[in-house]
ZAMARGU-4260 file (C-alpha; in steps of 0.2 Angstrom, whole numbers, plus 5000, padded with zeros to 4 digits):
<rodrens>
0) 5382/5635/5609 | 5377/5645/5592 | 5377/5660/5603 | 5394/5657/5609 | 5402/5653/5593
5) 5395/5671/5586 | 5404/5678/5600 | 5419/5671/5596 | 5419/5670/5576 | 5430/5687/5576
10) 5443/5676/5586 | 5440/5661/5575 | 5443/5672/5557 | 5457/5679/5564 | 5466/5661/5567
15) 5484/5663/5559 | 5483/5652/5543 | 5494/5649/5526 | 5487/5659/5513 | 5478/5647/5499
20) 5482/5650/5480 | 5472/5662/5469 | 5471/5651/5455 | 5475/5632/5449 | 5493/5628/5456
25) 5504/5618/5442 | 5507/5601/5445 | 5526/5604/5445 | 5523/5617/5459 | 5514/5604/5469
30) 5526/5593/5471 | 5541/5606/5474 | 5530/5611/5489 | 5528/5593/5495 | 5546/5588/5493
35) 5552/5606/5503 | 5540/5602/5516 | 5547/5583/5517 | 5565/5592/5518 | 5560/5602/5531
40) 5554/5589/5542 | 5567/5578/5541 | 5577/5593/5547 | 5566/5596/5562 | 5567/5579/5568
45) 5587/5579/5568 | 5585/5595/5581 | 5585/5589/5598 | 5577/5599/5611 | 5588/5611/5621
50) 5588/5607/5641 | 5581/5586/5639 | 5590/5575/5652 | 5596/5562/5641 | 5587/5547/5654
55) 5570/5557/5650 | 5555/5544/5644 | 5543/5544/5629 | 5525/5544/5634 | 5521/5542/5615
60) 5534/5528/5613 | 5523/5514/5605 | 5511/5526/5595 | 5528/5537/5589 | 5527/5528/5570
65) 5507/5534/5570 | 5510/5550/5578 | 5525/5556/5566 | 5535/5565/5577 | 5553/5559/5582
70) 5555/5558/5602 | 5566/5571/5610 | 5567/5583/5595 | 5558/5600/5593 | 5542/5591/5583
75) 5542/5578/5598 | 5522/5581/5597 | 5520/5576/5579 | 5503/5576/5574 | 5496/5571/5589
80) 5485/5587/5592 | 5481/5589/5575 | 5472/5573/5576 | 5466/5575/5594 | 5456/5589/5590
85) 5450/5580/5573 | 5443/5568/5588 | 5436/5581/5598 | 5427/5590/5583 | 5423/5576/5576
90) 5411/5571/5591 | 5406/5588/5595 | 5401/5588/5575 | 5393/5573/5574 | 5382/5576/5592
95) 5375/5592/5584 | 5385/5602/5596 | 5392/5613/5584 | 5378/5620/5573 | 5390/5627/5557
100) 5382/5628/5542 | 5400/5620/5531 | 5390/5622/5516 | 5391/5641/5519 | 5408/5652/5516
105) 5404/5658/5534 | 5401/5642/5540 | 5419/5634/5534 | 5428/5650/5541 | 5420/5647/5556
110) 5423/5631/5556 | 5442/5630/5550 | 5444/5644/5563 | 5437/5633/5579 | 5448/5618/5571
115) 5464/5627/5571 | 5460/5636/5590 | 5457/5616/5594 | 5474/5611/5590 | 5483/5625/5599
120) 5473/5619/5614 | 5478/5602/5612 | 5497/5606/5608 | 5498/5614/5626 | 5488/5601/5633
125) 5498/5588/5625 | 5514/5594/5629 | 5513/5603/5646 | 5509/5584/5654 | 5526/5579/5643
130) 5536/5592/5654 | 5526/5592/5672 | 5521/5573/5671 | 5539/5569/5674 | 5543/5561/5656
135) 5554/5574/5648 | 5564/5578/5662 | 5576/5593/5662 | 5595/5595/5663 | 5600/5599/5680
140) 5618/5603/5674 | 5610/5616/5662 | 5598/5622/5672 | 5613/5624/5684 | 5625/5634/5671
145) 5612/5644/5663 | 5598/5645/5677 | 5607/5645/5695 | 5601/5627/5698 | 5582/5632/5693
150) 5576/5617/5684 | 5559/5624/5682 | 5565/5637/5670 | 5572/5623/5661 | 5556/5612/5659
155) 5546/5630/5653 | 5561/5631/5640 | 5558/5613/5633 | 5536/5616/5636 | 5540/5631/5623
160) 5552/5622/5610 | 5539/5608/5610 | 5524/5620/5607 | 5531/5629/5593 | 5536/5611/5585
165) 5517/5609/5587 | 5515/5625/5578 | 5529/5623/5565 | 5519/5603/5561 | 5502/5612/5559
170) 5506/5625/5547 | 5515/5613/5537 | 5502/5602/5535 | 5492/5617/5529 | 5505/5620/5516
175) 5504/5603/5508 | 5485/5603/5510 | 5485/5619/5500 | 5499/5621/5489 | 5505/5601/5488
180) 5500/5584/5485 | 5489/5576/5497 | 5489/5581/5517 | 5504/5584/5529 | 5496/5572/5541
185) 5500/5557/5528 | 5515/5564/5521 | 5524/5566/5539 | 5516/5546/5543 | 5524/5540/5527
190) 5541/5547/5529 | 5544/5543/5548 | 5537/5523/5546 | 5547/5522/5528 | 5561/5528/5537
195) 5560/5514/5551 | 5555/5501/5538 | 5572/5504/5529 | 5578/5503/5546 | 5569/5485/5549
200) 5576/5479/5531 | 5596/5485/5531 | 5599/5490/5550 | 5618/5479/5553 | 5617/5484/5572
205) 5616/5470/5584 | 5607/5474/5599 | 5598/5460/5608 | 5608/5445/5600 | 5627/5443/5592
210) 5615/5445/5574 | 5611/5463/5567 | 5594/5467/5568 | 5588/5472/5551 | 5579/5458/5541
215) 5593/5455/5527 | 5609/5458/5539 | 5601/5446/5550 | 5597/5433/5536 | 5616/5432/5530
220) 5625/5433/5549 | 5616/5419/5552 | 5618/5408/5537 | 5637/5412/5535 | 5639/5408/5555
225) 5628/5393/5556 | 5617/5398/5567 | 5599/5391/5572 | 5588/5400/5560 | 5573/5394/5572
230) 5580/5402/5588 | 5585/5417/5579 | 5575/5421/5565 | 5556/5414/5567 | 5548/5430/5573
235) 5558/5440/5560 | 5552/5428/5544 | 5534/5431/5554 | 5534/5450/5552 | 5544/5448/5533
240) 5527/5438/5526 | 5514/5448/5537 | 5522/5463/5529 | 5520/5457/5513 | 5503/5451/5514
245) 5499/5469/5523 | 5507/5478/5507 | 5497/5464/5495 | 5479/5465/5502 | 5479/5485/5506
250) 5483/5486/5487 | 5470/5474/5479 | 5458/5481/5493 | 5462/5500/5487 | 5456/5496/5469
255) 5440/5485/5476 | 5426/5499/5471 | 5409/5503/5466 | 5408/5513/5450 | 5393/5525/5449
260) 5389/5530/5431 | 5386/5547/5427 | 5382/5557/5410 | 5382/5573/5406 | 5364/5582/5407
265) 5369/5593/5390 | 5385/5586/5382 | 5378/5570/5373 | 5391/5555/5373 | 5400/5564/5388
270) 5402/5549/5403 | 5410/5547/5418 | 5412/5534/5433 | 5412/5540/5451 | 5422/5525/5461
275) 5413/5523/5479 | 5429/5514/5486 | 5428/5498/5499 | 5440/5508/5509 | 5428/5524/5506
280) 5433/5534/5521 | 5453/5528/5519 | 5463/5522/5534 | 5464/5540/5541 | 5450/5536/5552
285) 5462/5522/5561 | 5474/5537/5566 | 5462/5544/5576 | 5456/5526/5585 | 5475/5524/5589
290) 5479/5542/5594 | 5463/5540/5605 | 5471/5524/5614 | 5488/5536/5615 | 5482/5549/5625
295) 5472/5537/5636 | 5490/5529/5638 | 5499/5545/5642 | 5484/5550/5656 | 5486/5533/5663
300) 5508/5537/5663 | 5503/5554/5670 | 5492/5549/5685 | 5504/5537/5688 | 5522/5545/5689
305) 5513/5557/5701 | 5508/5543/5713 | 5492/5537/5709 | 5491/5521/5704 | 5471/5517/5702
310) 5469/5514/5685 | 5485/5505/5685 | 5505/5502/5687 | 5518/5503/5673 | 5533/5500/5669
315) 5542/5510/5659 | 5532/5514/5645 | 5523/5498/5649 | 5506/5494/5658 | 5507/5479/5669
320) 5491/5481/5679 | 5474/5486/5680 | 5465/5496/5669 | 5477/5504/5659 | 5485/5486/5653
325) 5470/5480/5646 | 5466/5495/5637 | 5483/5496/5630 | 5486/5491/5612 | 5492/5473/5605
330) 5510/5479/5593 | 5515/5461/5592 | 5518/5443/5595 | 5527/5449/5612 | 5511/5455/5619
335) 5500/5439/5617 | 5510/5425/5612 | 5511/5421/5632 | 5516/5402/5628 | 5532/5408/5619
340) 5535/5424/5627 | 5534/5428/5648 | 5520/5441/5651 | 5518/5440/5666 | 5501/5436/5666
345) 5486/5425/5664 | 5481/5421/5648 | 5463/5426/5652 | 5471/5442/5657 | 5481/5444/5641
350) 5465/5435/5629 | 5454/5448/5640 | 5467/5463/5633 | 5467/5455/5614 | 5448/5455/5614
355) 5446/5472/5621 | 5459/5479/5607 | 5450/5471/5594 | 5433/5477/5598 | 5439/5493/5600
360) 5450/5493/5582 | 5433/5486/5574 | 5420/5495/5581 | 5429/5511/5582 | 5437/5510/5563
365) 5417/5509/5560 | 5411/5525/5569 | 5425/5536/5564 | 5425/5530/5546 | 5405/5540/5547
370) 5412/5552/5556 | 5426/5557/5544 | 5417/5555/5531 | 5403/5567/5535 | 5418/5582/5540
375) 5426/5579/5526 | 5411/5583/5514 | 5411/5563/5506 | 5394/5559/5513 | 5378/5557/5500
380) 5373/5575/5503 | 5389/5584/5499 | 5393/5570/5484 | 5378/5573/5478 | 5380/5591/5476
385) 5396/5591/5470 | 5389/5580/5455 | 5376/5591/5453 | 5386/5607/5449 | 5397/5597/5437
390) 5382/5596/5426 | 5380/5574/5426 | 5365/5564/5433 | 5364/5548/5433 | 5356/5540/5416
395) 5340/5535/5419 | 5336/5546/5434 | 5328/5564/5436 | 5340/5578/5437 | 5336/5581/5456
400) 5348/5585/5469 | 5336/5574/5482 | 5335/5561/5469 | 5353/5558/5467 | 5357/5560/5487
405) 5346/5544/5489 | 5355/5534/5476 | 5371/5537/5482 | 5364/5533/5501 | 5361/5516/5495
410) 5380/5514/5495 | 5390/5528/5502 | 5385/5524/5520 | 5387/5503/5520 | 5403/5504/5511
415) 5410/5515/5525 | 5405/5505/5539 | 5410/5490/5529 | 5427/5497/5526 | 5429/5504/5542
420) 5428/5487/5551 | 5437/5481/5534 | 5453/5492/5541 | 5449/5488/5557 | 5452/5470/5554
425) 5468/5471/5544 | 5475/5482/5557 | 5472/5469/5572 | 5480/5455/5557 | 5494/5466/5556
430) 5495/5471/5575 | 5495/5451/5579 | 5510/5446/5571 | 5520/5460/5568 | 5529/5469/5553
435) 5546/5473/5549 | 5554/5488/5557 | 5550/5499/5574 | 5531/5503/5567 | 5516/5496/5573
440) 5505/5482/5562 | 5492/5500/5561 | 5506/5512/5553 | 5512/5499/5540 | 5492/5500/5535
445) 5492/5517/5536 | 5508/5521/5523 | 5501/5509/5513 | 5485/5514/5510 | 5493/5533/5511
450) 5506/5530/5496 | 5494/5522/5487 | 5481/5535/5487 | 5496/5548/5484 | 5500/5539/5466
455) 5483/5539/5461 | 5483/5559/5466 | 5498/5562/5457 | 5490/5552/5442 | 5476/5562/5443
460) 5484/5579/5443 | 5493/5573/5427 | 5475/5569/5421 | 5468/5588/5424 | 5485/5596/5418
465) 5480/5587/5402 | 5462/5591/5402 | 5458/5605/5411 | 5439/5605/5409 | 5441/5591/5421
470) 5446/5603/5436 | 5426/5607/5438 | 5422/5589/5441 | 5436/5586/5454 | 5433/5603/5461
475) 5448/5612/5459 | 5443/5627/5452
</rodrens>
């Protein structure tokens, strides 16, 4: 494998990528990146594909709020291969698969270089079972006007529009991550589920009912017609206080820390805290445990819309039997409450689906919580070093990089399992009984957690913009 990737580090340094800034970026210039990258994106979700047949399905529909893309336009893919290939590289990483040295300038090249090639692999592989799998369908009227009736010709026009919405995503996710305020990947996730919250809260369409859909509108139509607010309004008022309690808990969870203290080895007086956080590894991880359940979803819908049926039938978008329902994800009430809601099935069956969900939200937040943290550079090793070049230690302890890494293991690692599962948990509560809006129980988690880890960026920026010296701590400069 080492021998290989040599081979191939010319290709891997040669991978297009946004140039990073020369010096410290102003806080101001920060966020003018962020918000033209936020404007942008909006404007790429209003622009439908060329050549969809309207009746076309979306393979992604249940995982759209996590995967931030909106269904049927150019950036239809979202980041569904950026976090894909964070999966693969991930386990190739954390198997020892890949020996790169990321401590190394050669080592990160090497390694942002085989990242990026990654998710050009998995924007082709994602999107060409989207046009072939026979779930974005092309328009035989245009293939007819612009193509003599060759349909084919349409579906290769849609695979590329959909490929470079893949692109167009990556590099400005690496804009943000370079020149903005946090990553694109959690930007892109807070804009598309805030959007369908909003939507949840003040939509006045009625769709299913004579009563709008939206929380408030819902509320009012039904009090000023007299209307049973049992009948109509018991699942809504669920969602209402489990997306309080979601928004409550993630809060008070986010400022649950360990503070380690820290002194300055030569400046006498000079102190600092570094918070070891009980969500350590953040709710990222959970992305890739969901967008993991997505593509085994959209394999399943593949196999089966070409005939073969052995890991299971669907309907729709919707798994009905064998494998691929019980590995399918619980989004609400509708999908175990079987003694208010027809299923359609045993409830050993559907208790069988729940458990098998949970275990895999639990026990996967745990694992990719370690995993993330390790590519990331927030294990005890790369903490320890970063401390280390400040110019703090620990008060009490020797001045030793081997020193330090062993203190911190006594925390970094159990509060990442323990906050993995944490996640884990709050993510199946939320899944259960549903939230507000079209986003799952996991995204409402997610933007949470996401928006509040922003502000305490922002509030940090503001901090190093003041007090510049900090910059070497944080590792900014």
């Amino acid at each position: 494998m080492g021998n290989l990737l040599d081979r191939m580090e010319p290709l891997l340094a040669a991978m297009p990528a946004v140039k990073s800034p020369e010096g410290h970026v102003h806080f101001k210039n920060k966020m003018l990146w962020t918000i033209a990258i936020l404007l942008l994106y909006f404007f790429l979700t209003n622009i439908p594909v060329f050549g969809l047949d309207p009746s076309s399905q979306d393979a992604f529909l249940y995982f759209r709020a996590l995967l931030a893309g909106e269904s049927g336009s150019i950036v239809h893919l979202g980041i569904g291969p950026i976090v894909t290939a964070s999966i693969v590289l991930q386990l190739l990483k954390g198997a020892d698969l890949i020996p790169i040295d990321t401590s190394e300038t050669r080592g990160q090249v090497m390694y942002m270089g085989l990242q990026k090639l990654l998710i050009f692999v998995m924007i082709i592989l994602e999107a060409a079972p989207n046009l072939f799998g026979g779930f974005m369908r092309p328009d035989l009227e245009i293939a007819q006007a612009l193509f003599g009736g060759n349909a084919f010709a349409v579906s290769f026009l849609i695979f590329l529009q959909i490929c470079l919405g893949g692109v167009l995503v990556f590099l400005m996710d690496e804009v943000v991550t370079k020149w903005g305020l946090g990553s694109g990947v959690g930007l892109f996730i807070v804009a598309g589920i805030s959007q369908s919250l909003i939507n949840g809260f003040l939509n006045w369409e009625a769709v299913a009912d004579p009563y709008p859909v939206g929380f408030f509108p819902r509320l009012f139509a039904i009090g000023l017609s007299g209307g049973n607010y049992i009948q109509y309004f018991g699942t809504d008022m669920l969602a209402f206080v489990t997306t309080i309690a979601i928004f409550l808990i993630v809060v008070y969870v986010e400022s649950t820390r360990i503070e380690i203290p820290l002194a300055h080895a030569r400046v006498r007086g000079a102190r600092a805290r570094f918070p070891v956080k009980l969500i350590y590894a953040s709710v990222l991880p959970m992305i890739l445990v969901r967008v993991l359940q997505a593509n085994v979803q959209m394999f399943g819908m593949f196999l089966s819309n070409i005939g073969i049926n052995i890991f299971g039938t669907f309907d729709g978008q919707n798994p009905v039997s064998g494998l691929m329902y019980y590995l399918a994800p619980v989004n609400g009430p509708q999908d175990w409450m079987w003694w208010v809601h027809d299923l359609g099935h045993a409830p050993w069956e559907v208790l069988l689906r729940l458990g098998i969900d949970t275990t895999f939200m639990i026990v996967g937040g745990a694992i990719f919580a370690l995993f993330w943290v390790k590519t990331a550079g927030l294990d005890s090793s790369h903490v320890a070093r970063q401390i280390q070049m400040s110019g703090m230690q620990i008060p009490g302890y020797r001045r030793n990089l081997q020193v330090l890494e062993r203190y911190l293991d006594r925390y970094i690692p159990r509060v990442t399992v323990i906050g993995g599962v944490l996640v884990g948990l709050l993510s199946v509560f939320a899944n259960l009984f549903g939230v507000i809006g079209a986003v799952t129980g996991t995204g409402l988690l997610l933007t949470v957690s996401i928006t509040y880890r922003l502000y305490e960026q922002v509030a940090s920026e503001q901090i190093m913009e003041m007090y510049p010296f900090m910059r070497q701590f944080f590792g900014r400069e």
